[in-house]
N, C-alpha and C positions, 0 to 999 in steps of 0.2 A: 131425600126424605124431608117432610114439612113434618114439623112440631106443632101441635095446637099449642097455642097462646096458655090456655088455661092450664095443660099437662106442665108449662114452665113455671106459672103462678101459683102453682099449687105443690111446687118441690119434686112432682115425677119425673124431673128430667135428671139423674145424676149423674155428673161430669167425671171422666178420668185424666187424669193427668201421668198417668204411668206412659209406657213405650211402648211394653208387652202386653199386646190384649188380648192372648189367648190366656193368661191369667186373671184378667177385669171377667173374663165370659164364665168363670168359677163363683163369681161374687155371689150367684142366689145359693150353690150348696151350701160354699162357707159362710152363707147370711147365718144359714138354719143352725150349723155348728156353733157359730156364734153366740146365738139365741141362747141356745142349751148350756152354755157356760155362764151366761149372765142370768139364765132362770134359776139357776141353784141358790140355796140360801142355809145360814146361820143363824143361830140364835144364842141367847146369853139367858141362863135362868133368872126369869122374873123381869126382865126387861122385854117388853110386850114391842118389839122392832126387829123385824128381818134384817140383817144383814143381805143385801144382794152381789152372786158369785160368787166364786167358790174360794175356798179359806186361803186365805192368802198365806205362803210358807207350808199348805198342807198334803196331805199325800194324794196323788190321784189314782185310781182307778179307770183303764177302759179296756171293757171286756167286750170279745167276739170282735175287736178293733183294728182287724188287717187286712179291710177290705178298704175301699175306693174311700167312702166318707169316712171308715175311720182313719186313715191317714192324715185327712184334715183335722181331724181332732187332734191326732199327735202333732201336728206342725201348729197350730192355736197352743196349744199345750206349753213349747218351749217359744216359739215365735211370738207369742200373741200378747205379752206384757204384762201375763196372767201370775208370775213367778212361782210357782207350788216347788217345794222342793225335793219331791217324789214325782214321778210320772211309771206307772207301771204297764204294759199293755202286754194285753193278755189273748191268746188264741188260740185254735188247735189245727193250724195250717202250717208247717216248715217252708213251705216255698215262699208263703203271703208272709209270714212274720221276714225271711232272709230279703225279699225285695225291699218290705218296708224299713229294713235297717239299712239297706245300704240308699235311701232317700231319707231318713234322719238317723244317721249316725245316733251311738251315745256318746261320742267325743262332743258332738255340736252340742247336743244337752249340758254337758259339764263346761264347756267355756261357755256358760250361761248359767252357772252356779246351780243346775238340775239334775240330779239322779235319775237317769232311764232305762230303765230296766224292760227287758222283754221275755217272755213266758210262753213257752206252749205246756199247756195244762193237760192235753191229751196224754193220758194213759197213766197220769199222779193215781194215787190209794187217793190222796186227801188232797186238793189243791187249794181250799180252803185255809188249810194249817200253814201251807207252803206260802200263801202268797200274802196273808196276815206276820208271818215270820219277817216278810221282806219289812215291816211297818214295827219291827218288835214287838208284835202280837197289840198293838194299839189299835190297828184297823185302818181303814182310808176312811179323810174326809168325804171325798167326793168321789160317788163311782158314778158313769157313763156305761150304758147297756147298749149296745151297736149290735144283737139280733134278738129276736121276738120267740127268745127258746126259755123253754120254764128253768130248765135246770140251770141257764146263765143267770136267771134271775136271782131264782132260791140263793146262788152262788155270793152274785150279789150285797142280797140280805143281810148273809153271814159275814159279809168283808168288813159291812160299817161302822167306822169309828165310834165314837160316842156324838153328838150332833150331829153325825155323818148327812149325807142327801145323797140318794140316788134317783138319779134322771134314767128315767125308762127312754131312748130315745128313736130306736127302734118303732118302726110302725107294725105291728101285728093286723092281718087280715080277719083274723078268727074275732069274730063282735066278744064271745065269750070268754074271751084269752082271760085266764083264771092262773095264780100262781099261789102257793102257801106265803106266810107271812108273818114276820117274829113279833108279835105285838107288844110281849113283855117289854122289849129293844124300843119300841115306841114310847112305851109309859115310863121305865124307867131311864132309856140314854139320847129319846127324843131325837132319835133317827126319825127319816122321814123320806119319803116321794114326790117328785116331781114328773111331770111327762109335757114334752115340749115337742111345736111339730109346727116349722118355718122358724121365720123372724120378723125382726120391727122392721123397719127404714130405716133405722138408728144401726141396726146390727148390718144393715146392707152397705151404709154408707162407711164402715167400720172395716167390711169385707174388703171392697173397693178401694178403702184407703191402705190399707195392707199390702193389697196386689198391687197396687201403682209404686210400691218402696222396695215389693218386690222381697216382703217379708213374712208372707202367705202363699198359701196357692199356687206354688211351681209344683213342689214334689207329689200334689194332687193335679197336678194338671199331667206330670211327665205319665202317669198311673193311665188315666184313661185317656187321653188324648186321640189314639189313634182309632178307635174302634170309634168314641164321640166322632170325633169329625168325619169319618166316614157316612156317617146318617144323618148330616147337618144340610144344609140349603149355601151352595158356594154364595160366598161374600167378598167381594171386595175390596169394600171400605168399610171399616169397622171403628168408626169413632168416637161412637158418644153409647153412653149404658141408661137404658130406659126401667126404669121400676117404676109400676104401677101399686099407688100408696093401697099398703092393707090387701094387697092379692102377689101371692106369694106359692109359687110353687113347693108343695110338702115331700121334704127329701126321704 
């Protein structure tokens, strides 16, 4: 493979230095995972500055998050240096929630000083009450939405702490995708929205650095690996990871 000169001069070439690189070939999903934890923000009344990323020590929410990308959320969540000292994940699959516990334990969470908690919400009266109970009825800072369903949204709404952020992160096909929305919760506990969809180079080079320590991106890579590389183009040699700046495949 020849490099253009310019693709090096210009920072598109990113180097791995890990072993495993069927973990580096995760680094665009977990770019966009990434992304979506560093797009979340805080604020302090009357101090006119975001805080960027999510509350440090605060509760997490990810909901409809036992599918393929949200297990990278979960393993960012306790691996990523992000420390929240709640993690909850939330879904209505038994099979998807039991595979993704036994790829992040909640032992591995608490010898990491994190509470993880998992939830299937299918068939609760109130899953709203249940899963704010987990939080002593304070609510989560930050919740994560992993499908494009109103009622996870609406659900959502109802979790958020007081400055809470919820990242829509789900890509909805519907242009009209409409959901209700608590605005009193806006005016007076300045909750908020976000909606994120890829990442920087910053959040790539971050992926990439994770998977080469070998402290991301396994337990998402063991998830889909076999069915991914079946539809892939055999390779060889696989040494070097190329990102093109600012074009970014949307997870």
């Amino acid at each position: 493979m020849i490099i253009p000169e310019i693709a090096i001069n210009l920072g598109c070439v990113l180097p791995y230095h890990g072993s495993y690189f069927a973990a580096a070939s995760l680094a665009e999903p977990m770019c966009c995972i990434i992304g979506a934890y560093h797009a979340n923000y805080h604020t302090t009344q009357y101090v006119y500055e975001h805080r960027m990323g999510v509350k440090p020590g605060g509760n997490i929410a990810l909901l409809a998050c036992a599918g393929p990308m949200g297990i990278g959320a979960i393993d960012y969540a306790i691996n990523g240096g992000i420390q929240p000292s709640r993690v909850v994940v939330v879904d209505i699959d038994d099979k998807r929630l039991a595979q993704v516990q036994k790829l992040l334990p909640v032992d591995l969470a608490a010898s990491k000083g994190i509470e993880l908690v998992y939830v299937n919400t299918k068939g609760m009266s109130d899953p709203v009450q249940t899963l704010r109970a987990l939080t002593g009825d304070v609510g989560f800072d930050d919740i994560f939405v992993y499908a494009a369903v109103p009622a996870v949204v609406e659900m959502a709404d109802e979790l958020l702490a007081e400055d809470g952020c919820l990242n829509f992160f789900a890509g909805p096909t519907d242009k009209n995708f409409k959901v209700p929305f608590n605005f009193y919760n806006v005016h007076y506990n300045s909750t908020h929205v976000v909606g994120t969809s890829g990442g920087s180079t910053d959040d790539m080079k971050e992926a990439i650095a994770l998977s080469a320590t070998g402290s991301c991106s396994r337990p998402l890579w063991s998830r889909i690996s076999v069915g991914w590389m079946r539809c892939q183009i055999p390779c060889s040699i696989c040494r070097i990871s190329l990102a093109v700046k600012n074009s970014f495949i949307t997870a």
